[in-house]
Each structure stands twice: as C-alpha cells, then as structure tokens.
C-alpha positions as CSV (number, residue, x, y, z in Angstrom):
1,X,-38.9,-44.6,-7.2
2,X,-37.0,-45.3,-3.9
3,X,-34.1,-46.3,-6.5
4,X,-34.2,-42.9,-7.8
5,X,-34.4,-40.9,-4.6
6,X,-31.5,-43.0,-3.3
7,X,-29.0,-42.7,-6.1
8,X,-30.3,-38.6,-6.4
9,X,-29.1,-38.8,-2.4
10,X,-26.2,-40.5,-3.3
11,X,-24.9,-38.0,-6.0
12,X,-25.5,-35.0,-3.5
13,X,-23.7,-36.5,-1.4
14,X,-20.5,-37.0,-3.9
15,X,-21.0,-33.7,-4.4
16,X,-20.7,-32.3,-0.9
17,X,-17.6,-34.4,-0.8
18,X,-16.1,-33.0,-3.7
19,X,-16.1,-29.4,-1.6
20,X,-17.3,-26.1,-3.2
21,X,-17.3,-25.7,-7.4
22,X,-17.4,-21.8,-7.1
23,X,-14.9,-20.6,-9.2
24,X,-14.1,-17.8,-6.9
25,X,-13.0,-20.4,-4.0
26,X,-10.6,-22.3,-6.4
27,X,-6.9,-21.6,-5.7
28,X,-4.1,-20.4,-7.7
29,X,-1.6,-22.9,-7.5
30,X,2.0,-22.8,-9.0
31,X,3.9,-26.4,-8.4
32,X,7.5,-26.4,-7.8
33,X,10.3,-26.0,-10.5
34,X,11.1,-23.9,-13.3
35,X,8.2,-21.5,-14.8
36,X,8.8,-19.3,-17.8
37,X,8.0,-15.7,-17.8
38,X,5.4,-16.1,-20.3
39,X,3.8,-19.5,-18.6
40,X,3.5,-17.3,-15.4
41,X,1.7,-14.7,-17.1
42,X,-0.9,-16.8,-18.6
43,X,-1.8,-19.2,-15.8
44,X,-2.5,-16.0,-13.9
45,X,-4.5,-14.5,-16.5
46,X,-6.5,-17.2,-16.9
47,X,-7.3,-17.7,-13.0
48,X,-8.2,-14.2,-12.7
49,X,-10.4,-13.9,-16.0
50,X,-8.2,-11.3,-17.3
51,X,-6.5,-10.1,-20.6
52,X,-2.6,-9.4,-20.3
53,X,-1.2,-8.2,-23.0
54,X,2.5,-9.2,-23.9
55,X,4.5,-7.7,-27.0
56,X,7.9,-10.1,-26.4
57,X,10.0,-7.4,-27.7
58,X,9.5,-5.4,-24.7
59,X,9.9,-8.2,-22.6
60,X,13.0,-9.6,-24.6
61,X,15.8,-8.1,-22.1
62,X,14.2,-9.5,-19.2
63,X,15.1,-13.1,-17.4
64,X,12.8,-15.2,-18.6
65,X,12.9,-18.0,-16.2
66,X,11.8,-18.5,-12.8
67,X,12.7,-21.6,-10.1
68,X,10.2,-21.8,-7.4
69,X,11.5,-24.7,-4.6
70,X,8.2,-24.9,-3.0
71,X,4.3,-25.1,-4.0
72,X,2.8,-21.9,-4.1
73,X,-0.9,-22.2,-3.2
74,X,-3.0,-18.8,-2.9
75,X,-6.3,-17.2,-3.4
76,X,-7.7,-14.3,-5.8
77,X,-5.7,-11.4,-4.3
78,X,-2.7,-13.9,-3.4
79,X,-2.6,-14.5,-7.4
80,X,-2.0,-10.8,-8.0
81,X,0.2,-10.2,-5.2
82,X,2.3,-13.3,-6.6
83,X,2.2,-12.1,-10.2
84,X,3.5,-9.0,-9.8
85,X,5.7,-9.6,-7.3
86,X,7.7,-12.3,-9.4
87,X,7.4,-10.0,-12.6
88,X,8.9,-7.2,-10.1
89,X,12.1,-9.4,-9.7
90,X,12.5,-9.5,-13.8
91,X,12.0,-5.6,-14.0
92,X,8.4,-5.7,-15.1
93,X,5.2,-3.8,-14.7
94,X,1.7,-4.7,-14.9
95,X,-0.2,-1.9,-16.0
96,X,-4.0,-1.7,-16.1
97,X,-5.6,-0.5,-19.6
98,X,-9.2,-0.8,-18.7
99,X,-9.9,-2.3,-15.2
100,X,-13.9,-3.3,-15.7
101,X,-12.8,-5.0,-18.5
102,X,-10.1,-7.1,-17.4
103,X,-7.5,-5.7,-19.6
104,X,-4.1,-5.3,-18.6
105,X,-0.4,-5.3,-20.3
106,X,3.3,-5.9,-18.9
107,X,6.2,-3.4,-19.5
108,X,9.8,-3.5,-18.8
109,X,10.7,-1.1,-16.5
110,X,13.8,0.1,-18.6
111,X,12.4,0.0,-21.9
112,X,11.4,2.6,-23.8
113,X,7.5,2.6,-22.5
114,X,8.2,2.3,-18.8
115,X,6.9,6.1,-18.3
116,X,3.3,4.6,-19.7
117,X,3.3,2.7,-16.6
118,X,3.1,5.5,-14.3
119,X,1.2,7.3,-16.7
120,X,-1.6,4.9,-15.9
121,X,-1.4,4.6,-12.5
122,X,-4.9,3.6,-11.1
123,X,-6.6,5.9,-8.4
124,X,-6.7,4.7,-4.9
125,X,-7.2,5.5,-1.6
126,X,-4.9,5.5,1.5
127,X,-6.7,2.8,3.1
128,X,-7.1,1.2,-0.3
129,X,-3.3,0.9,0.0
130,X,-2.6,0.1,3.0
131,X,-5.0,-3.0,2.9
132,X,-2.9,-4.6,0.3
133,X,1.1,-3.1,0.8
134,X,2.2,-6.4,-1.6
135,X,0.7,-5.4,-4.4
136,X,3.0,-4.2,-6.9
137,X,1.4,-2.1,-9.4
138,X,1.1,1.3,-10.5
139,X,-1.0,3.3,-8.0
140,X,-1.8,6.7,-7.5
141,X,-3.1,8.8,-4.2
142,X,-3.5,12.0,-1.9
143,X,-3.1,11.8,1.4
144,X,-4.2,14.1,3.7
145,X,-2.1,16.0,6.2
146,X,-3.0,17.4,9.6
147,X,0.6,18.5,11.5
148,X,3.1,18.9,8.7
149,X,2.6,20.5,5.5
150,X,3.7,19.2,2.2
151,X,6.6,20.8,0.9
152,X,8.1,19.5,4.6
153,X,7.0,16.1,3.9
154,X,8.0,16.0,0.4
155,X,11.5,17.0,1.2
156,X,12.1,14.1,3.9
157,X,10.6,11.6,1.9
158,X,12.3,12.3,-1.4
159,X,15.7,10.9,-0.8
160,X,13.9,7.4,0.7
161,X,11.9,6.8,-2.4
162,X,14.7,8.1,-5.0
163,X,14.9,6.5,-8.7
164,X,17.1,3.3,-7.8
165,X,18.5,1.2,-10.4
166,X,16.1,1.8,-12.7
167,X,13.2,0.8,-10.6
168,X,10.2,3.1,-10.2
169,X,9.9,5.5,-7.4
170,X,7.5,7.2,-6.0
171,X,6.9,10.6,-7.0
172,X,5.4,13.2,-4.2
173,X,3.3,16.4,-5.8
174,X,1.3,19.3,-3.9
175,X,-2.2,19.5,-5.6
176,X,-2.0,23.5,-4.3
177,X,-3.0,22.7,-0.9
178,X,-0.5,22.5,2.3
179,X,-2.8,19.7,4.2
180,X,-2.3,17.2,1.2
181,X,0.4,15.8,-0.6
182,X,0.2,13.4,-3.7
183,X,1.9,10.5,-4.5
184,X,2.5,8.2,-7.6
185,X,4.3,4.9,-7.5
186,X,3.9,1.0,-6.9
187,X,1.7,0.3,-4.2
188,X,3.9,-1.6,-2.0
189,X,5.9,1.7,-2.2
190,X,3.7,4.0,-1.7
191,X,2.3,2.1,1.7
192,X,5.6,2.5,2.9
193,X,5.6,6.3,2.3
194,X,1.9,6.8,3.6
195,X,3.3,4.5,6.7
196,X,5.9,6.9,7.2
197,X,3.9,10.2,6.8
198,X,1.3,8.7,8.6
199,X,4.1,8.6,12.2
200,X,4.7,11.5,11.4
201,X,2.2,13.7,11.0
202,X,1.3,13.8,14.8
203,X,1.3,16.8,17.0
204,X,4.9,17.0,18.8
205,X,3.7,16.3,22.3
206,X,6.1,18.7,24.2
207,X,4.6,21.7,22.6
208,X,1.3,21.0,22.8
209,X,2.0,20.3,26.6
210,X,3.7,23.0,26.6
211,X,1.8,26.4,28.3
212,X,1.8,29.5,26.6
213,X,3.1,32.5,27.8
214,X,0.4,34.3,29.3
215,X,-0.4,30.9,31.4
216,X,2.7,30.6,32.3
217,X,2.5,34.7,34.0
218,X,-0.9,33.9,35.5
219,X,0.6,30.6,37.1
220,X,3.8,33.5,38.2
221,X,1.6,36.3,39.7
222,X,-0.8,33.1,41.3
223,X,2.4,32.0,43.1
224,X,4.0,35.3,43.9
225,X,0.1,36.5,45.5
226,X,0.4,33.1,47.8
227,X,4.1,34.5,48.6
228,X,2.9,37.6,49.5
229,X,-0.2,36.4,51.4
230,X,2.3,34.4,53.9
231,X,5.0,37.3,54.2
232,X,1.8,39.2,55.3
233,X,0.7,36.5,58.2
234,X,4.3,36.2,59.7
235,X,4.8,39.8,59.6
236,X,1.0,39.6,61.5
237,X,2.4,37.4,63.9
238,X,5.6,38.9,64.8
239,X,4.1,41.7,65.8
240,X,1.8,40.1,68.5
C-alpha cells in the first residue's frame, strides 16, 4: 500500500515537472532554415485546429520558399499574426469561409479571385482592431466620428491607403451618415487608418477657446464702462 501511494506521488510529481499539457499553452514553434509555402500553411493549421484550404494553382505564381535565420517561438494569436504575415510577403491572403468552424482558404492577391477576399472580410470592431494591428487579414469596420465628417476624412485618407502594387487597400464608404465612415481592408491597414482618424478627429483647440462674438462685445462694453467709470472720478477730482 505505501508502495502504491509512493510511486502514485512519484508520477504526480513527473508530471508537475513536465509543465502544463493544455493544448492551448503549447507554442507554435518554427525552427530555423528553409520552410515551404505549403509546410507553413499546414503546421499552422494544425496548431490552430483549423481547415486551410489550398488549390495550388492559385498559389502557383507565388514564391514558394521561405528562410527564417532564427527560431520562431509564439503563442495562439502569435501563430496567426506569423502566418499571415509571412503569406503577406508571397502576395497571399487568408480569407475566412466559416469562422466557428475553423475553415479558412489562401488566395493570391493578383489572381483572378483576389476580390473574394475582400468580399469576405470579417466584421470587427475599432477596438477589435486596434488590439491586434499585426494581423493581416481581411477585416471590415465603421468607425465613428465626432469632429470631422466623412466625406473630409475619406478624402485625406484615400491617397495614404491607395491600391499599391497590387496589394490590397483599404477602401473608405459613407453608410449615409456624416459621424461614421466605413472601412474595408487588412487589419494591420485599417489600424493604421483608424490611428490616423482617431488624431484627428479632435476639436481644434484654438476655436473652441476661441470666444464668440457677442462675448467678445460684452468683454468690450465691460472694459469701456470701467473706462468711463475712471474718466468720471478724475473729472470728480479735478474739480475739487
């Protein structure tokens, strides 16, 4: 019996030295070297519990190698940022098909498809974006405005975020309101525009400490009654 106990004690213990088995605490580690397109893809998918799918003729023009120098060692949303990042530097797009399901597919941003990416741009949130400006995949959002209206913002931003090589930009819409503007792109772009708008749209501090007109004529006729108030008590003593 105290054989049992000790070996169950001693097994426990192994396992506390081991560290944690969660899944969800594992990393995603690529070592250093040369990793094919397709290699990438599927390490990721696996560690994420996803479904990517990849048709290789829409992939074909792409680079298909990559040559990392260093160990790459991240967590869960590391993995993504990672994946799509790299694909990002072949031309390539991860696009989401059915998000609760894990399903997902990669498109060549000059092929013949690429408008399917932004077609499928998932719904988020300002904040949404802003708490992860790395990630690079198709994203979609409204973004309130308070001191500048839309069709002003739209207009500054438009030659920043311009079609560039190919690559995707980020298209800026008015959803028939002033006080919100809409915006479609990669997220890493799209934090950079909602960054931008976000400095912007701020009341312009010299006109709102600026006074109006009719405070500016009460603080006149204030000063011109004190004026008039100390002509009257030198003329009051000059005459004594």
């Amino acid at each position: 019996m105290l054989a049992r106990t000790a070996l169950s004690l001693l097994l426990a213990a192994t396992a506390l030295a081991q560290g944690p088995t969660d899944p969800r605490l594992a990393k995603f580690i690529i070592e250093p070297g040369s990793l094919e397109i397709s290699d990438l893809i599927d390490q990721a998918a696996t560690y994420l519990g996803w479904n990517i799918l990849v048709n290789p003729q829409e992939i074909q023009g792409c680079n298909g190698q990559f040559k990392l120098q260093n160990r790459v060692e991240v967590d869960r949303p590391g993995c993504e940022e990672v994946l799509t990042t790299l694909l990002s530097t072949r031309g390539i797009v991860l696009r989401t098909l059915d998000e609760p399901k894990g399903l997902y597919e990669v498109l060549a941003l000059n092929g013949p498809r690429s408008g399917e990416a932004m077609n499928s741009a998932m719904q988020r949130s300002p904040a949404e974006i802003l708490a992860r400006p790395q990630l690079r995949m198709p994203v979609s959002t409204v973004l309130p405005l308070e001191h500048i209206n839309s069709a002003v913002a739209t207009n500054a931003l438009r030659p920043f975020f311009g079609a560039r090589g190919g690559q995707a930009s980020v298209s800026f819409g008015s959803i028939g309101s002033d006080s919100a503007l809409l915006m479609t792109g990669m997220q890493d772009q799209v934090a950079n525009a909602v960054r931008l708008i976000q400095l912007a749209d701020v009341a312009k501090a010299a006109e709102s400490a600026k006074p109006d007109v009719e405070t500016r004529l009460e603080d006149l006729a204030r000063r011109i009654g004190q004026l008039e108030d100390r002509i009257e008590r030198i003329v009051e003593r000059a005459g004594k």
